[in-house]
N, C-alpha and C positions, 0 to 999 in steps of 0.2 A: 375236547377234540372231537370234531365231527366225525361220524360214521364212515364216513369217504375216506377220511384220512390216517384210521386205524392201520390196516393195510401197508402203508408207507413208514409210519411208526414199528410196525413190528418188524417189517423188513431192516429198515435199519438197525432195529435191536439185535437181529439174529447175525447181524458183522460184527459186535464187540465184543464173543467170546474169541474169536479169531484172532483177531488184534491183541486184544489182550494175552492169550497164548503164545501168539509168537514174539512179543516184547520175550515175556519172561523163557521162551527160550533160549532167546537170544543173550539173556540175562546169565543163563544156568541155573535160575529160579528153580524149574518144574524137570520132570523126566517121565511123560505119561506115556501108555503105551503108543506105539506109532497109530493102531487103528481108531483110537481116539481120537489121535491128532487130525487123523484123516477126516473123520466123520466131523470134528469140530470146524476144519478150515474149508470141509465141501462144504457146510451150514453158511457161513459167512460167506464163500462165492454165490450159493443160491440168492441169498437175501442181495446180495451187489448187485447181480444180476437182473433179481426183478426190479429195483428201483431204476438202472440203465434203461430196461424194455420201458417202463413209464413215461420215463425220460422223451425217448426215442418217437413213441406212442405222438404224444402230443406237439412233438417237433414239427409233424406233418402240418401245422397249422400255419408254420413259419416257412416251408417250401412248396414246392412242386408237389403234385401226390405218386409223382411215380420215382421221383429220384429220394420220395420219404421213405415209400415201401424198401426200396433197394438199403438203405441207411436204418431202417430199421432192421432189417434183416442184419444186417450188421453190428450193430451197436447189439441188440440180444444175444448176438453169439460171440461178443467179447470176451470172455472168458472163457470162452473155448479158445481164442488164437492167445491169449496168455499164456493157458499150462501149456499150450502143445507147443510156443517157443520156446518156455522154461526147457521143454525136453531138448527142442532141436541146438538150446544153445548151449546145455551141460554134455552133447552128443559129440561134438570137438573133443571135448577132452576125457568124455568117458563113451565109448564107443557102443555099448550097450544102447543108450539113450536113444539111440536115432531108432532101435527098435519101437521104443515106448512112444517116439515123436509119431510115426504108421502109424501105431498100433490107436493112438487117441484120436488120429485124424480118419481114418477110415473107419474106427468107429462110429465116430460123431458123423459120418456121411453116411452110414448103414442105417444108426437108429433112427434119423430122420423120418427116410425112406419107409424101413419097412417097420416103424413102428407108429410114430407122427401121422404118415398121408393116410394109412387109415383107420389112423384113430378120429380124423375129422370125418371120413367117412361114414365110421363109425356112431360116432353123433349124431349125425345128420339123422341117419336112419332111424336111430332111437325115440330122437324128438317127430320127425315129422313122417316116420314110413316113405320117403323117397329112397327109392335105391342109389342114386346118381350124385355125384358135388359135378357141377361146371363151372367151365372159369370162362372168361370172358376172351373175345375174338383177341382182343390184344396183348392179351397172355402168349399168347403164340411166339411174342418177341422171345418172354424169358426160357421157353422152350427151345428155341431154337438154340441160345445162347447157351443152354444148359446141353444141349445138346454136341455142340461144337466142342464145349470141354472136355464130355463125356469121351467122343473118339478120341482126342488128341490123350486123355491119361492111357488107354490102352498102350501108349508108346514107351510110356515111363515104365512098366513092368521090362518090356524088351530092351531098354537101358541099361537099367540095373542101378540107376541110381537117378536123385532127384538134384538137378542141376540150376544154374541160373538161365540156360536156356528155357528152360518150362517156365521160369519166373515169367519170362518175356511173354511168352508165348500166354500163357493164363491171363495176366495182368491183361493184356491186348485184347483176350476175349472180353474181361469185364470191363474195360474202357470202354468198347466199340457198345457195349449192352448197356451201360451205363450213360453215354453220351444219346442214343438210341431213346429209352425209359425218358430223358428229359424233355422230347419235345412229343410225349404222350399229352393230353389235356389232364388240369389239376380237376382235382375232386377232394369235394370233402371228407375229409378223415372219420370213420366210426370208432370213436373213443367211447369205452366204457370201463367200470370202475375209477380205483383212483385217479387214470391216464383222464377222465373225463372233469371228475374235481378239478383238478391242475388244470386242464384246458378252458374250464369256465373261470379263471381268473382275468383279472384286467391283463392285457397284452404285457406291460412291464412288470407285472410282480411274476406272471407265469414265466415270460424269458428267465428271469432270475431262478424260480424254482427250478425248472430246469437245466439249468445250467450249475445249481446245485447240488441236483440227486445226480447230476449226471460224471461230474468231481469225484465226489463222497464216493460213489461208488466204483469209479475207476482206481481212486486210491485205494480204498479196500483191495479190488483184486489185484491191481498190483503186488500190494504189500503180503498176500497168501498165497498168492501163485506157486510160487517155488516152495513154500513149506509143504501145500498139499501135495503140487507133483509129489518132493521125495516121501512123504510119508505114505503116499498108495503103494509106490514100490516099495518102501519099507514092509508097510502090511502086508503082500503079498509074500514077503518070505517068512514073517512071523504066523502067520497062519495056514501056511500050509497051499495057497494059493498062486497059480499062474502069474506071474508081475504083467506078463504080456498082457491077459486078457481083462483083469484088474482095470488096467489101465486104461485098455479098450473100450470098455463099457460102465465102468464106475463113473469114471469123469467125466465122459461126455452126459453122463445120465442128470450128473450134479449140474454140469455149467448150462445146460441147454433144457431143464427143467421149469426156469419161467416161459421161454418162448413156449412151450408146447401148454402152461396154463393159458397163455394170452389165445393162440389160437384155439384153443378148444372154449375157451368163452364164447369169442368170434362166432363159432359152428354152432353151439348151445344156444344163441340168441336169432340166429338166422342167418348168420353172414356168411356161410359157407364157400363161397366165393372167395371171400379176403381173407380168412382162412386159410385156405387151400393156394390162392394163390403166394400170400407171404410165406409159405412153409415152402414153396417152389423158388422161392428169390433165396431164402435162407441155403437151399441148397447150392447153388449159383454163387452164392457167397466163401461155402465152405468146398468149392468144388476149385473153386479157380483160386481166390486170395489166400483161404487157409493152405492150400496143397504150394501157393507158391511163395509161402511166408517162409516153411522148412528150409529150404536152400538159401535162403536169402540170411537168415538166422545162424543157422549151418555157417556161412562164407564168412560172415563177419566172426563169428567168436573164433573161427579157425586161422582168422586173420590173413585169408587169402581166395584166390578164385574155385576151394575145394568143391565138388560135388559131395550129396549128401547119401555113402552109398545105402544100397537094400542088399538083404541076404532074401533067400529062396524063400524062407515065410512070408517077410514082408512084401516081395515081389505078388506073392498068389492072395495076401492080401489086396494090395491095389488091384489086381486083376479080376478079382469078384469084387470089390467095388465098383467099378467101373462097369462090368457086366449089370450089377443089378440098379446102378442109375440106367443102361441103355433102356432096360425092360421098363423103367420108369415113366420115360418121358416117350418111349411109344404106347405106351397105355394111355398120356394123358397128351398125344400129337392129334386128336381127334376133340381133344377142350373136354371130355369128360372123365371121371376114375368114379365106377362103380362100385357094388358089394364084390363084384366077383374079381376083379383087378386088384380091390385093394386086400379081399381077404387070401391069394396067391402073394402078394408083396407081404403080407404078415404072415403068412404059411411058410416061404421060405426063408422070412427071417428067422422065423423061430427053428426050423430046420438048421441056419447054420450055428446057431447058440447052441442047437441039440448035438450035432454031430459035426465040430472044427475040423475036422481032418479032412472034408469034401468039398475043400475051396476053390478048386479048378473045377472038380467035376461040376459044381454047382453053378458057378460061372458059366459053364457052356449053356447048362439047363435054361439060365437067364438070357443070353445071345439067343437060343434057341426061342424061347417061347417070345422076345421082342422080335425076332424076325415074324414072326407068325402074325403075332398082332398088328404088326405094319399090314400086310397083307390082308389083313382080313378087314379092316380099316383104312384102306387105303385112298379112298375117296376123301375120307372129310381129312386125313393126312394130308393131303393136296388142297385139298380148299382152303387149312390152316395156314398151310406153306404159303398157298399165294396171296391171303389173307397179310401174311408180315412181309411180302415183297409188294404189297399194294403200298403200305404206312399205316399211321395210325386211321386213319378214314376211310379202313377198308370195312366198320362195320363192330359190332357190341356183340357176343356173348349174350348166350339167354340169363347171364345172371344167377342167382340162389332161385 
C-alpha cells in the first residue's frame, strides 16, 4: 500500500471497533463501561468522518468550486447532524433530550468560532509571521449569508422554542446562498494528502472511490450515532459529570475533529484563504441546516406540527451563540481576522468554558464589542457590502 493511502486505511480501521461493539451490544454479548463505549463509538465517528471529508475533498473536481466548498462544508460535518438528530428525535419521547439536541448544536457553532478561526490564524502566524488571514472579495457572499442567520437566531431565544417556521426561514437563507455560490466562477480545487491520491486517479476509478469512502462512511455513522449519543449521557452520570456540557463539547469535538485537521493543513501549507474561508461556509452550514434540522426531526418523531421547546438554559445558550457568531462575522465584514480578533474570539471562548454561568452577560459583551468593530471598520464594511451587491465581478481579495 502506497504511502498516500495509509491514511485512508487507518481511518477505516479505527470504525471497526465501533461496529463491532455495537453488534455485540445489541447481542447482549458485552456490558462495558458506558465511557468506554463512548470513547470507542467517538473513535469510529472520527475515522467516518475523515474518510466523508476526503471524499468530499476531491468531489470538487466533479462540480463547481463554489457550490464544492459549500458541500464540502457539509458532508465534514455529517456527523455532527446525525448525533444532534439522534438527540432531537429521542426528544419527543424523552423530554430531556431536546436539552442535549442545544446543548451539541450550540456547541459545535461555539467551538468553530472561537476555537477553529483562530487556530488557522494561529498557524498562519507561526509559519510565516503574518499577523493577518484574508479571504477573498467574494467571501463577502458567505458573510453576508452568515450574517442574515446570525440576526434572524436572536428571535428563537425570544420564542422559546425551535419551530418549523425557523425551518423555513434558515433553509431560505441557505438556498438564496446556495443558489448565489453557484454562479461564482470554478477554480481548481487544492487537494492534498490522501484527498489528492484519490484525485490523481483516472476520472472513473476516482468517481467510484469516492462514492465508496463516501457509503462506507456514512453507514458507519449511521450505525453509531445513537449508541454514542446515549453513552455520553450515560457517562456523564457515571462520572460525575454535567450530561449538558458532556454533550456540548465532547461530541462536537469527536464529529468535527477532521474538518479542523483538513483546514489547519490548508493554513500549514499556505492556503490560508481556503482555510479560513471553508471554516466560514461550515459555519453557515451549522447555523442555518443544522439549527433547522432540530424541528424538522422534533416534528416528525412527535408525529405532528409540534415545536421543539427551550427551557431558560437552553434559551441563554442560543443567545450567546448568536452573539458570538455576530462578533464574528463583524471582525471578518472587512475580509480580514487578525492576531488580535482571533485571540478575543479564543479569549472569550475559553472565558465561557471558565465560567458557564455568564451566558447573557457575555453575550452582551459580544453584541457590544461587534458593534464597535462595525464602527471602527466601517469603510471596508461597505466596500464588502457593495462588493456582494456588485456580483461576483465585483473584484478578488488579496488572497494568502
Amino acid at each position: 500500500m502506497g504511502h498516500s493511502w495509509r491514511p485512508v486505511f487507518i481511518a477505516f480501521l479505527t470504525t471497526l471497533p465501533g461496529i463491532v461493539l455495537e453488534v455485540l451490544l445489541r447481542a447482549g454479548a458485552v456490558h462495558p463501561p458506558h465511557p468506554l463505549e463512548a470513547i470507542v463509538f467517538g473513535v469510529a465517528i472520527v475515522g467516518a468522518a475523515f474518510l466523508l471529508s476526503w471524499a468530499a475533498e476531491v468531489l470538487q473536481l466533479d462540480v463547481s468550486q463554489g457550490i464544492a466548498l459549500a458541500l464540502l462544508a457539509l458532508i465534514a460535518i455529517l456527523p455532527e447532524y446525525v448525533v444532534d438528530a439522534t438527540f432531537a428525535w429521542k426528544a419527543a419521547r424523552e423530554p430531556e433530550y431536546a436539552g442535549f439536541a442545544v446543548a451539541n448544536m450550540t456547541g459545535a457553532n461555539r467551538l468553530l468560532i472561537g476555537l477553529f478561526w483562530p487556530l488557522v490564524v494561529a498557524i498562519v502566524w507561526f509559519r510565516t509571521r503574518k499577523r493577518v488571514v484574508t479571504l477573498e472579495r467574494v467571501n463577502g457572499l458567505e458573510l453576508v449569508a452568515l450574517l442574515a442567520a446570525t440576526v434572524y437566531a436572536f428571535i428563537i431565544p425570544i420564542k422559546g422554542s425551535l419551530s418549523l417556521i425557523d425551518l423555513v426561514v434558515l433553509v431560505a437563507i441557505f438556498v438564496i446562498y446556495v443558489v448565489q455560490l453557484a454562479k461564482l466562477p470554478a477554480e481548481e480545487p487544492h487537494l492534498v494528502g490522501p484527498a489528492r491520491t484519490i484525485g490523481a486517479l483516472p476520472t472513473r476509478r476516482r468517481r467510484q472511490v469516492v462514492a465508496a469512502l463516501g457509503l462506507a462512511a456514512a453507514a458507519v455513522i449511521f450505525f453509531v450515532a445513537e449508541p454514542f449519543a446515549e453513552s455520553l449521557v450515560a457517562s456523564g452520570t457515571a462520572i460525575g459529570i454535567d450530561e449538558f456540557l458532556l454533550v456540548q463539547w465532547l461530541a462536537p469535538l469527536a464529529s468535527e475533529a477532521p474538518e479542523a485537521v483538513i483546514v489547519c493543513i490548508f493554513a500549514w501549507r499556505g492556503a490560508a484563504t481556503t482555510a479560513l474561508g471553508a471554516l466560514v461556509s461550515s459555519k453557515i452550514n451549522q447555523w442555518t441546516l443544522l439549527v433547522a434540522m432540530l424541528p424538522l426531526i422534533f416534528a416528525i418523531s412527535s408525529g405532528g406540527f409540534n415545536a421543539l421547546p427551550l427551557d431558560g438554559r437552553q434559551e441563554d445558550e442560543i443567545f450567546l451563540t448568536a452573539a458570538q457568531s455576530l462578533f464574528a462575522v463583524a471582525l471578518l465584514l472587512d475580509l480580514r481576522l487578525g492576531l488580535f480578533g482571533a485571540g478575543a474570539l479564543f479569549g472569550l471562548f475559553v472565558l465561557q468554558l471558565a465560567v458557564p454561568d455568564i451566558r447573557t452577560e457575555l453575550g452582551m459583551v459580544y453584541i457590544v464589542l461587534a458593534v464597535i468593530t462595525v464602527v471602527i471598520s466601517r469603510r471596508d464594511v461597505l466596500h464588502t457590502l457593495g462588493a456582494v451587491r456588485a456580483g461576483p465581478g465585483a473584484g478578488a481579495g488579496a488572497g494568502d
